[in-house]
N, C-alpha and C positions, 0 to 999 in steps of 0.2 A: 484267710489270707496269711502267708508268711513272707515274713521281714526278712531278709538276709544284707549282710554288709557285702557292698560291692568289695573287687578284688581290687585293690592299689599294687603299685610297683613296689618291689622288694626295696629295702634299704640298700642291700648290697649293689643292685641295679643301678641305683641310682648311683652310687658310691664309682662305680666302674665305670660308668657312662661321663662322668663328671672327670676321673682322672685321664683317661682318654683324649679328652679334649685340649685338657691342657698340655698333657706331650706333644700334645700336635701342634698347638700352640709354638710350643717352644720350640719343635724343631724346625718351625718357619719361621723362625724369627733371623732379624739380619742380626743383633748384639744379644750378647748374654748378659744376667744378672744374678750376682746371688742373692738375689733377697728369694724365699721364699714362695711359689707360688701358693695362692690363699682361695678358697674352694671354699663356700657354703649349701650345706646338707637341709633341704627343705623338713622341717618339723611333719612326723606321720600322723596324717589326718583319716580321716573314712565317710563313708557315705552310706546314709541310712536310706532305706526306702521304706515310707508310713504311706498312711490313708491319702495325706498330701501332695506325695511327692517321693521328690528328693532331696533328701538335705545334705549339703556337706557338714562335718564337723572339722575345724582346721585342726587341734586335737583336743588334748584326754581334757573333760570339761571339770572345772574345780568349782565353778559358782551355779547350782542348779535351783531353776524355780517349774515348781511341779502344777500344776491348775485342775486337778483333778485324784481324787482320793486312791483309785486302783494303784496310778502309778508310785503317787506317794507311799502306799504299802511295798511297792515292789523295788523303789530305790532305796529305801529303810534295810529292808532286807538282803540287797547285795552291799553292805554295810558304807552308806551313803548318806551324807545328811543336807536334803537342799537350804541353800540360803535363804530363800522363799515358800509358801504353798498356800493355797486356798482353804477354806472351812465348809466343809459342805452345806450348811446353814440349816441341819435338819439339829444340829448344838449349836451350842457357842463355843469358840476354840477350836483345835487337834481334837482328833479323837482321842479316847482317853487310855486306849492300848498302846499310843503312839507317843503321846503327851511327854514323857522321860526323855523321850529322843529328839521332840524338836524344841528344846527349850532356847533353843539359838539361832531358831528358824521364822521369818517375820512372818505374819499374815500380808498377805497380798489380796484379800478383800473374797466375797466369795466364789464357790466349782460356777457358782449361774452367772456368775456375771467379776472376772477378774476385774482388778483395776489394773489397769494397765500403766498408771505415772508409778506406781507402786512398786510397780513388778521393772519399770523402766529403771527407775532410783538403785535398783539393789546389783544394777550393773553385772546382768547373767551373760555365760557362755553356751549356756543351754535353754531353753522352754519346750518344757512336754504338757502336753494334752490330750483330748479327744473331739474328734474330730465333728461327732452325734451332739457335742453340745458347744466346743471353738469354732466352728468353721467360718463363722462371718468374720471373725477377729485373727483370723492365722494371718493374713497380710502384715497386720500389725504390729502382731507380736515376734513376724521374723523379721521386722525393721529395728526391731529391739536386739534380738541374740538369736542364731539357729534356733528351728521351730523344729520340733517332731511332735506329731500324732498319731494317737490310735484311733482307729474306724470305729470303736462302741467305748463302752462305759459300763462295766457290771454283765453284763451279757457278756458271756465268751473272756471271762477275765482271763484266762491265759494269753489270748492276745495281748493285753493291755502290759501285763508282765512283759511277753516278751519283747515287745516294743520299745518301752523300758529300757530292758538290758541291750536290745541293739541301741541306744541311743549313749550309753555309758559305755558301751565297748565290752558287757558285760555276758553276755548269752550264754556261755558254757556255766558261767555260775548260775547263773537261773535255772537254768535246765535241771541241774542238779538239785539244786533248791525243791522245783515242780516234781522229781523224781524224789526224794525223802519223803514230799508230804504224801504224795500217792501211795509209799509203800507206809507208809502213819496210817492213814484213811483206811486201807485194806483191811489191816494188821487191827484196827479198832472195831469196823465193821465185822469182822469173826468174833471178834472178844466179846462184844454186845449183842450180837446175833441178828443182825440188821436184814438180812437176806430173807427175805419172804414177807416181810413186812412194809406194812403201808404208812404213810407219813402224809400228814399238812403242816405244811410252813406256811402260817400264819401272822398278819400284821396290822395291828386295827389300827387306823387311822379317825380323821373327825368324822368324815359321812358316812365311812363305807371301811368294808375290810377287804385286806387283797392275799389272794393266794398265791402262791409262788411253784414256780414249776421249772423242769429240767433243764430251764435254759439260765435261770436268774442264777447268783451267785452262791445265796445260800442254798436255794435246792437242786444245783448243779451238784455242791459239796454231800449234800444229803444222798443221793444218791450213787453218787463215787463210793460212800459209807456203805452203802448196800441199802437203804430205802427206797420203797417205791412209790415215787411222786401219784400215781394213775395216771387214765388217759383222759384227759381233759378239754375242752375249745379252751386253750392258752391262746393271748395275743399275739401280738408283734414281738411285746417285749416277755414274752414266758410266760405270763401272769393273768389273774382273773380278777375284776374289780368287782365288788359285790355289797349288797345294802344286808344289812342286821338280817332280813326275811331269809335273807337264804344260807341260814347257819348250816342246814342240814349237807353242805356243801366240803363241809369242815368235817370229813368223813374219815379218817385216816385211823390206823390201830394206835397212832402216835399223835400229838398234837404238840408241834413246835410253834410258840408266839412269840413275838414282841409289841412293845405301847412306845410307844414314842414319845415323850414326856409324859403329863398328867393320865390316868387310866381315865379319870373322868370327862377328859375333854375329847373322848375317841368312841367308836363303839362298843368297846369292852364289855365294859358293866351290862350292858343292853345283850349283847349274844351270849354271857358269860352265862345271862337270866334264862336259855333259851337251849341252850346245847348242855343242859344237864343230864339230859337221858340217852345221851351216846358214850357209845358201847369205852371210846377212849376217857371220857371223864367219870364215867362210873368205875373204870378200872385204876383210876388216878394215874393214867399214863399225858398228864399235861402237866408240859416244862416251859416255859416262862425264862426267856433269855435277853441279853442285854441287848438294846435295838440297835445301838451306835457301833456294835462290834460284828453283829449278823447282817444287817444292812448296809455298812457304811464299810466297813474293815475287808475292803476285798482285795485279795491279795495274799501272796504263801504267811504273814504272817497273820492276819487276820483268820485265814481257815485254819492255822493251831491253835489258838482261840479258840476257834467253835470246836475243832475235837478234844482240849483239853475242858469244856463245856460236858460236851459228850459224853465224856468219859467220867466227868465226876457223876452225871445226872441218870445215867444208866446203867452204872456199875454196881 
């Protein structure tokens, strides 16, 4: 789906349509006056079209609360800091690539579940979200300040960017933004030689481990690099949920993980016991990456991150 900003009347338009009237005004008039005729120019506002709708924005938004980590990545980087955002609650806090930048930015409770007196208090002219996880509360929260949404959440994150930027008035810088890091990705994947090779992006969790595939965020970027995810039964959302038995699964000439706090309270240690005789762990091609920045960091600054990850770990 693509966003575009409706077309509004030119200023000049307005400007001429407006003085217009008042000569005319004036030349039906029965007395003259010199005071001044006085003419006010309506503030340039625009209209977003998201997963929701349509929203107006009356204009350029100075108080922004974000309810969802992609976007947060993606107003970060068209150099924006919202007054607000949510904590995805797989930490505590901002993420910790971000953390510098919002030290003046309140928590507004968590991505699963905002607070809404919260986010009510911090008196926005803007809320962004997604649509796959707000939708029952977008009424709500456009009683608060203009709502825009994105249709997903991590899936298809350039949506969620550009969405984003049409809600700040921002799209040309994105775009350009999404254009640097593709020709980064490209320019890394010849240097490291990614092209013919196969990759798991892997994430152990408490019951089970999940593979990640062409559609999720980190292995969307994996393969922009030039790896190759396989062909796999991926889900809905990219991915393959899987118990400890079926490590053999975890097949790739590369083996990308992350643990998401404790390794012992995951399946880690249990497949770590079990995937010793492939062909990736016998060649010590297993990289071990920070889960809060691959999982949670989605977004043009989050994916420099994982190439400057990349790049230290392969080079």
């Amino acid at each position: 789906m693509n966003f575009r900003l409706l077309p509004l009347a030119r200023p000049a338009q307005i400007v001429a349509s407006l003085l217009g009237a008042a000569l005319l005004l004036s030349s039906c008039s029965s007395s003259s006056s010199d005071e001044p005729i006085q003419s006010e120019v309506a503030s340039t506002g625009y209209s977003v079209e998201h997963a929701m709708g349509t929203t107006e924005i009356p204009e350029t938004p100075t108080r922004v609360v974000v309810i969802d980590s992609p976007h947060l990545d993606a107003l970060l980087a068209l150099g924006i800091t919202p007054v607000g955002a949510t904590e995805s609650g797989s930490e505590n806090g901002f993420p910790t690539y971000l953390a510098d930048e919002l030290k003046d930015t309140e928590s507004v409770g968590l991505t699963s579940e905002p607070n809404l007196e919260k986010i009510a208090a911090l008196d926005p002219d803007l809320i962004i979200g997604a649509k796959v996880r707000h939708e029952a509360i977008y009424d709500q929260l456009s009683e608060i300040a203009p709502t825009v949404m994105s249709e997903g959440s991590g899936t298809n994150w350039h949506e969620q960017a550009e969405i984003t930027a049409d809600a700040v008035d921002k799209s040309d810088e994105m775009d350009k933004l999404i254009a640097d890091l593709d020709t980064r990705a490209t320019e890394l994947g010849e240097e490291i030689g990614a092209d013919g090779q196969t990759a798991s992006m892997v994430r152990f969790r408490t019951d089970n481990f999940r593979l990640y595939g062409p559609e999720t965020f980190s292995g969307s970027f994996l393969e922009q690099v030039g790896f190759d995810l396989g062909e796999r039964d991926w889900n809905e959302y990219s991915m393959m949920e899987l118990s400890p038995e079926n490590f053999g699964q975890i097949d790739g000439d590369l083996i990308f993980y992350t643990i998401p706090g404790s390794p012992e309270a995951t399946t880690y240690p249990k497949v770590s016991e079990l995937w010793v005789d492939s062909p990736a762990v016998q060649q010590g091609k297993i990289y071990e990456f920070e889960d809060e920045t691959w999982m949670v960091g989605i977004g043009v600054l989050g994916s420099n991150e994982i190439l400057d990850d990349l790049e230290v770990a392969l080079n």
